[in-house]
C-alpha positions as CSV (number, residue, x, y, z in Angstrom):
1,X,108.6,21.4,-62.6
2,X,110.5,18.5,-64.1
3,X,113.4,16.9,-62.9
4,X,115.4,17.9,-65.9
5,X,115.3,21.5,-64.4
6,X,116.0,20.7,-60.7
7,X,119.0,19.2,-62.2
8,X,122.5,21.2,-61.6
9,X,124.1,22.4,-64.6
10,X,127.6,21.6,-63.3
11,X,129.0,19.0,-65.7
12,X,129.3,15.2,-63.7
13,X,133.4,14.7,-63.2
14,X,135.0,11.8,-63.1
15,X,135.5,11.3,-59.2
16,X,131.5,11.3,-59.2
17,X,131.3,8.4,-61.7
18,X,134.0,6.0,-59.6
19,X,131.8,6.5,-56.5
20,X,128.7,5.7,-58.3
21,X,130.5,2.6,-59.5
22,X,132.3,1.9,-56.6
23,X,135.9,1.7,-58.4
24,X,138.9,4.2,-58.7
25,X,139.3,6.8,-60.8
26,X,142.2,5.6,-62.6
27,X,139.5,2.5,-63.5
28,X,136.9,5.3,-64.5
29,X,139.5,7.0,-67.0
30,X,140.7,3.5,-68.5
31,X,137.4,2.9,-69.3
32,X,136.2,6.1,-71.1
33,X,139.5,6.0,-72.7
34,X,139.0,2.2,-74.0
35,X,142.8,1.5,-73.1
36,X,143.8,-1.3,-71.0
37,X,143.8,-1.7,-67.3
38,X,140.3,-3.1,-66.6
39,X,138.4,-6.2,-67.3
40,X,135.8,-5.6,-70.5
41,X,132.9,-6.7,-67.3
42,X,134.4,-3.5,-65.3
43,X,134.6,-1.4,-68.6
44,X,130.6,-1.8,-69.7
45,X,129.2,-1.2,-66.2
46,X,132.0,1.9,-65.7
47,X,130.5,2.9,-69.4
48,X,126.8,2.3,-68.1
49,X,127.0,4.2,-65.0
50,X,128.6,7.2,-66.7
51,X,125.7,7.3,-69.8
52,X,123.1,7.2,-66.3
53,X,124.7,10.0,-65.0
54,X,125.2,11.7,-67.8
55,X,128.5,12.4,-68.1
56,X,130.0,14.2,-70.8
57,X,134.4,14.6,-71.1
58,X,135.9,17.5,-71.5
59,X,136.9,18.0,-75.5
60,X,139.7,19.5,-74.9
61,X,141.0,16.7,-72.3
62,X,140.0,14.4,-74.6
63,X,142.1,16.1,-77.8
64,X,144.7,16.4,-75.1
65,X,144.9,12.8,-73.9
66,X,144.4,11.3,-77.3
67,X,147.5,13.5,-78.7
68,X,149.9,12.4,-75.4
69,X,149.0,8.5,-75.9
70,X,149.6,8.9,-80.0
71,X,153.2,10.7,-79.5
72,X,154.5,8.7,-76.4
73,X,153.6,5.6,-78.5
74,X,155.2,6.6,-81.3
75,X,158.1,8.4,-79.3
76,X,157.3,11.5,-81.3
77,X,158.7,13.4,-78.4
78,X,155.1,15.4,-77.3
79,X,156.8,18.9,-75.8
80,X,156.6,19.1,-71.8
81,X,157.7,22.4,-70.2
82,X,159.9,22.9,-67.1
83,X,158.8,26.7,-66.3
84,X,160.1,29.0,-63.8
85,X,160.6,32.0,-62.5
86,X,163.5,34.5,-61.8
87,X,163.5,35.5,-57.8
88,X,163.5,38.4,-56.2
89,X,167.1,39.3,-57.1
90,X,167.1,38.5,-60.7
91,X,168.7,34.8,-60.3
92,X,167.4,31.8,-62.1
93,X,167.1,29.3,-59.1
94,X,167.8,25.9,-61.0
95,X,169.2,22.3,-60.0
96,X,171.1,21.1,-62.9
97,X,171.3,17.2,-61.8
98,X,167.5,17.5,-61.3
99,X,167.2,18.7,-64.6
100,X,169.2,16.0,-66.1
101,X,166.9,13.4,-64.4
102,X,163.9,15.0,-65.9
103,X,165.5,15.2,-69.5
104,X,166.6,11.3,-69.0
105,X,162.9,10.4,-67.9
106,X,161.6,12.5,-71.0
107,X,163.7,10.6,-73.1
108,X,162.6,7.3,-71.8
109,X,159.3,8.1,-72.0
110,X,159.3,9.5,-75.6
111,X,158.9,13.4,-74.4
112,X,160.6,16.2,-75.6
113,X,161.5,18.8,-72.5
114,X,162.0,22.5,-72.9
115,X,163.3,25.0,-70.4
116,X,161.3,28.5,-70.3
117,X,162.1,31.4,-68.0
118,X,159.1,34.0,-67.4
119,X,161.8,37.4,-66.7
120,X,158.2,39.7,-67.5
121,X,154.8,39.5,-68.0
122,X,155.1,39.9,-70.8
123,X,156.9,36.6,-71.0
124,X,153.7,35.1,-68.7
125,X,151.4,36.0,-71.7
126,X,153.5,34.8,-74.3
127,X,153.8,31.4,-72.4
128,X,150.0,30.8,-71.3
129,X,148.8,31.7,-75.1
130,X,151.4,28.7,-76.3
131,X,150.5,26.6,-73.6
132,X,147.2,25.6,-76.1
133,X,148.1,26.6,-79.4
134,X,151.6,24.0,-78.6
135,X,149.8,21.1,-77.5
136,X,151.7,20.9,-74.5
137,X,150.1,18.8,-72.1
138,X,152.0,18.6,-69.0
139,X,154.2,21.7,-66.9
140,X,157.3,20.7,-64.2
141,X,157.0,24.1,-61.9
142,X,160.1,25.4,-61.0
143,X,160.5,28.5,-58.1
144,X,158.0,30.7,-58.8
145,X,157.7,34.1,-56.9
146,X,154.8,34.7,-58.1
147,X,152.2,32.1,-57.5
148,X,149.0,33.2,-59.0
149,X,150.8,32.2,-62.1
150,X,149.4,28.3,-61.1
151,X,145.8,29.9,-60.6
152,X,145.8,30.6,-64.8
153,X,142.7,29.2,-66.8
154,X,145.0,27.4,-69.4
155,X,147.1,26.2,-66.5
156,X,143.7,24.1,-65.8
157,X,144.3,22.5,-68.9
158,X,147.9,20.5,-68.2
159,X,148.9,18.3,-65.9
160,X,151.3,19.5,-63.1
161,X,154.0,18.5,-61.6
162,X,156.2,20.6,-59.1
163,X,159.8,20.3,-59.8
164,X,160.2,19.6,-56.5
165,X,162.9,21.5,-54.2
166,X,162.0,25.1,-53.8
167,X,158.1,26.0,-52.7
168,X,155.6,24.0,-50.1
169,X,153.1,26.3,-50.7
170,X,151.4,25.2,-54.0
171,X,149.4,22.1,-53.6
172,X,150.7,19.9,-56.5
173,X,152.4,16.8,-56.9
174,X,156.1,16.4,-56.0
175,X,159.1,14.1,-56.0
176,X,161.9,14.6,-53.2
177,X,165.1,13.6,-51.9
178,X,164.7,13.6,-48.2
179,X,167.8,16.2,-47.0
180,X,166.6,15.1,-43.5
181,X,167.3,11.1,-43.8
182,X,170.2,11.9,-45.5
183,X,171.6,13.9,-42.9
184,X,170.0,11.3,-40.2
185,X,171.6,7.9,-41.7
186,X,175.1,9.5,-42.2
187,X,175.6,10.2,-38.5
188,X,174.2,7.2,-37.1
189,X,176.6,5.6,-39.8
190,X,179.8,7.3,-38.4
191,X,178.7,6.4,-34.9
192,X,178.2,2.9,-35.8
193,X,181.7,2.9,-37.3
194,X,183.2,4.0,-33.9
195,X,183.8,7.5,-34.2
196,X,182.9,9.6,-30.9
197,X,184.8,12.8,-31.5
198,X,181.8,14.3,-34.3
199,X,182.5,17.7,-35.9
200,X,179.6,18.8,-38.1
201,X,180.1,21.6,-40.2
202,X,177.4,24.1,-40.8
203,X,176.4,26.1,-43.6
204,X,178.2,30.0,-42.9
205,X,175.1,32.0,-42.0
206,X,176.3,34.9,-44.7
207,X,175.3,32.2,-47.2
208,X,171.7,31.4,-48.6
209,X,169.9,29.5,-45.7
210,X,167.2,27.0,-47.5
211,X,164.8,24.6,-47.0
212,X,166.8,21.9,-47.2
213,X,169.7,23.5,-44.7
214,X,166.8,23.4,-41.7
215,X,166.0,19.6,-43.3
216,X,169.8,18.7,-42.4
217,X,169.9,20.3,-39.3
218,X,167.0,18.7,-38.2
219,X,168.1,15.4,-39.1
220,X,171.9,15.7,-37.3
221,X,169.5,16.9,-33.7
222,X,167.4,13.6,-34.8
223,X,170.3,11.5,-35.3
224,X,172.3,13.0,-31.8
225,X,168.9,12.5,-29.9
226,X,168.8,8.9,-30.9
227,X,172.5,8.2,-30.3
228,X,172.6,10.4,-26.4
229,X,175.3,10.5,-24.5
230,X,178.8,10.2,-26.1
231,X,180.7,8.4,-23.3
232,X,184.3,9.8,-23.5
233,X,183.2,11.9,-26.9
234,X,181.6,14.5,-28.0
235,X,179.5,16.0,-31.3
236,X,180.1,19.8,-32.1
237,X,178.5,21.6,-34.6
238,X,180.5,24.6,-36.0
239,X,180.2,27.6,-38.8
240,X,181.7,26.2,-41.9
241,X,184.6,28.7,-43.1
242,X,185.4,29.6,-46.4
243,X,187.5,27.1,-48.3
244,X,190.2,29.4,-49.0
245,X,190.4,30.6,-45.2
246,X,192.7,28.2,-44.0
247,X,193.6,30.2,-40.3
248,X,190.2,29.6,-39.8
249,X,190.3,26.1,-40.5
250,X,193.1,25.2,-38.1
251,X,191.4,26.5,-35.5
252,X,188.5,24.7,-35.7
253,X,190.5,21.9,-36.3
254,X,193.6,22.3,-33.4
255,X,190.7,23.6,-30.7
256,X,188.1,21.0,-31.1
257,X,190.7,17.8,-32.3
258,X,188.0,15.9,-33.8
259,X,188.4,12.1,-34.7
260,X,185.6,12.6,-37.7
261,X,184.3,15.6,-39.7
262,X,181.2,15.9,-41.3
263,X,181.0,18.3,-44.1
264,X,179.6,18.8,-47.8
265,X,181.7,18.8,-50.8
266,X,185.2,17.8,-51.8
267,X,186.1,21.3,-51.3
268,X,185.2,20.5,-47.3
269,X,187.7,17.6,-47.3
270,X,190.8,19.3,-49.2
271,X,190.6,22.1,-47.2
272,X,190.5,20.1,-44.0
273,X,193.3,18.2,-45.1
274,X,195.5,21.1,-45.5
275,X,195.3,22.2,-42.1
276,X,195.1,19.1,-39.9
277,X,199.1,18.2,-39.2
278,X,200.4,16.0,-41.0
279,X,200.8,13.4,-38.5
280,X,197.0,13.6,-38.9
281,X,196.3,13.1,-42.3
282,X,194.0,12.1,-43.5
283,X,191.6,12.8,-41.1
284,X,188.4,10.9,-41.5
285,X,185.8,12.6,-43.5
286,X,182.1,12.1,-44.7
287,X,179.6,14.4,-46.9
288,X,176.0,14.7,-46.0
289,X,175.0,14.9,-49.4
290,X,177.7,13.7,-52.6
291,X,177.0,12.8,-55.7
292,X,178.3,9.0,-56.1
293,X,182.0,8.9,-57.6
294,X,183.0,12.4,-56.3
295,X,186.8,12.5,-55.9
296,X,189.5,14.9,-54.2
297,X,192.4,14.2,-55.6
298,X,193.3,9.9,-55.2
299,X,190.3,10.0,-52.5
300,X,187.0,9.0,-53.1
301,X,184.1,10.7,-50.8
302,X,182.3,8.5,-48.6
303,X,178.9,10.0,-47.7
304,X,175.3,9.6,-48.4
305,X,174.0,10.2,-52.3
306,X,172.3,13.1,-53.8
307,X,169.4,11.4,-55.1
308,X,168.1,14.7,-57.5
309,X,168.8,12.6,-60.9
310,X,166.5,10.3,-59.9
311,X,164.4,12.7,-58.0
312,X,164.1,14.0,-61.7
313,X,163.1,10.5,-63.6
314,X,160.6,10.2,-61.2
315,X,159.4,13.3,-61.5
316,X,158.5,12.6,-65.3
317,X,157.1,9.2,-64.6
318,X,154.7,10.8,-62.1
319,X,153.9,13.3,-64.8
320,X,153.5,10.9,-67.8
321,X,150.9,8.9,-65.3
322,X,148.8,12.8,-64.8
323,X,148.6,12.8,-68.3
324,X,147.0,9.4,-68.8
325,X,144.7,9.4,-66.3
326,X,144.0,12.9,-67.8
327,X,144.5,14.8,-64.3
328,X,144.4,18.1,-65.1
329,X,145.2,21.6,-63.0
330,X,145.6,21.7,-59.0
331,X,144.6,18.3,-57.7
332,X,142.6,18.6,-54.4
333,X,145.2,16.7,-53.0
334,X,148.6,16.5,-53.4
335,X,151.2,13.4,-52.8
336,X,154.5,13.4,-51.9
337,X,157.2,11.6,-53.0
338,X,160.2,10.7,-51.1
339,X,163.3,9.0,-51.8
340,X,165.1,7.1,-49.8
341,X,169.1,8.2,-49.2
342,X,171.6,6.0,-50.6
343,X,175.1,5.3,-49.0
344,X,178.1,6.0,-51.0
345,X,181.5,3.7,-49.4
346,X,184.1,6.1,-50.6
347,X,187.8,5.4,-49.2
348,X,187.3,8.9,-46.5
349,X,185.8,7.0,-43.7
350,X,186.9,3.9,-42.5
351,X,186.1,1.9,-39.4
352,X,187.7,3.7,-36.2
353,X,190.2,1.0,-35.4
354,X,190.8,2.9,-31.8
């Protein structure tokens, strides 16, 4: 029996030709590509290696890469598609400032972005027949409740991306903000400033508890286990009320008599304001999470930044990179990445002068 017919029908992939030639596979794909990024030297014995082991690319992923290099070149705007999912109770979980990030990175780049919400099935078929006939080339995954939807044969076919802030359970590529530092470097922050009366608000439990809620939380117990003991203070962590329940608000605030509170939004700090005496006001105040500017009324928030915008750019840049290295479907192993929180000096906390 020849070799010919011991040999495995499976074609040779890309991974296989970088160990045979000892290089990466971003090196491999430059080279079968003929685009820049390796030396001619590295480019013939790359090409050599892959004639010996007879490997053949993938049409398709050829067509496919060939279109996304021609339109990004020529910014014809090639489509990408953030998809989603409705959940369980009919709601289209979506992160606008996210969004925005990925439509600033598209434009950047020289993509065109399009939103599409699968309500049916129908809407599932509709989508994975386009997916092909459109060109499209690339997919940021929104929440999906239904996860065999990654497990589609045209799915195989684009590069993936998640969209970053609802599901661990796929193994794709992401970009986050990390709700865990952020919540970390704001109270080590106020403690370095001299504050040692701490009130930290929590989400109300009657609200939806996330991902990102137990990331907080678990950074304020990381940032209280670093600091210890509070000699002559204390840190507190109490139910947030509703902004519009101000008895409940001068409770919290006449029981406890905090020197600092740590909350969320602007909506925190106005309503705190309102029932503090005003021999108190105003009392210090910082946001776990802000975007960068936000104001309540002449006051500017002090906190640490909602990085999602850029969590979005980055999200496209990690997706424009898939595409040329023509990475296609569920990688065997999926990165993370995280970015770092950025401190926001508003006017709501200053140094503790006492």
């Amino acid at each position: 029996m020849s070799d010919s017919t011991n040999k495995s029908t499976r074609p040779v992939t890309i991974k296989e030709v970088a160990e045979k030639a000892g290089v990466s596979t971003a090196a491999v794909s430059y080279a079968l590509r003929n685009t820049p990024g390796v030396s001619q030297k590295t480019r013939n014995m790359i090409l050599k290696v892959a004639e010996e082991l007879g490997y053949k690319r993938n049409p398709a992923f050829s067509a496919l890469g060939a279109m996304a290099h021609q339109h990004v070149a020529n910014r014809k705007g090639l489509p990408l598609v953030y998809v989603r999912q409705l959940d369980r109770h009919g709601k289209d979980i979506h992160h606008q400032e996210r969004f925005d990030g990925m439509q600033a990175g598209c434009k950047r780049l020289g993509y065109h972005l399009e939103s599409v919400i699968l309500k049916t099935e129908a809407d599932q078929k509709i989508f994975l027949r386009g997916l092909s006939n459109r060109g499209i080339c690339g997919l940021l995954v929104g929440y999906l409740q239904d996860l065999s939807l990654l497990q589609q044969k045209p799915l195989s076919r684009v590069a993936l991306v998640s969209a970053g802030w609802f599901h661990f359970e796929y193994n794709i590529h992401t970009v986050r903000a990390s709700h865990f530092q952020s919540a970390r470097h704001l109270l080590l922050e106020v403690y370095r400033r001299g504050y040692r009366k701490i009130l930290v608000l929590q989400q109300n439990p009657q609200e939806r508890s996330s991902a990102e809620d137990h990331a907080r939380y678990g950074g304020i117990l990381a940032a209280k286990a670093e600091i210890g003991t509070l000699p002559g203070g204390w840190m507190r962590l109490v139910q947030r009320p509703a902004n519009d329940d101000l008895p409940a608000w001068k409770k919290i605030l006449s029981l406890r008599k905090p020197d600092v509170v740590i909350g969320f939004e602007a909506a925190d700090y106005s309503s705190i304001q309102n029932a503090v005496p005003p021999e108190r006001r105003p009392l210090p105040f910082a946001a776990i999470e802000v975007p960068p500017g936000t104001r309540c009324g002449s006051a500017e928030l002090s906190g640490m930044a909602i990085t999602e915008f850029e969590a979005g750019k980055h999200c496209i840049e990690w997706l424009d990179q898939m595409i040329r290295l023509g990475e296609f479907g569920i990688p065997k192993t999926s990165h993370f990445m995280v970015l770092k929180p950025i401190w926001i000096e508003g006017t709501t906390l200053p140094h503790n002068v006492q």
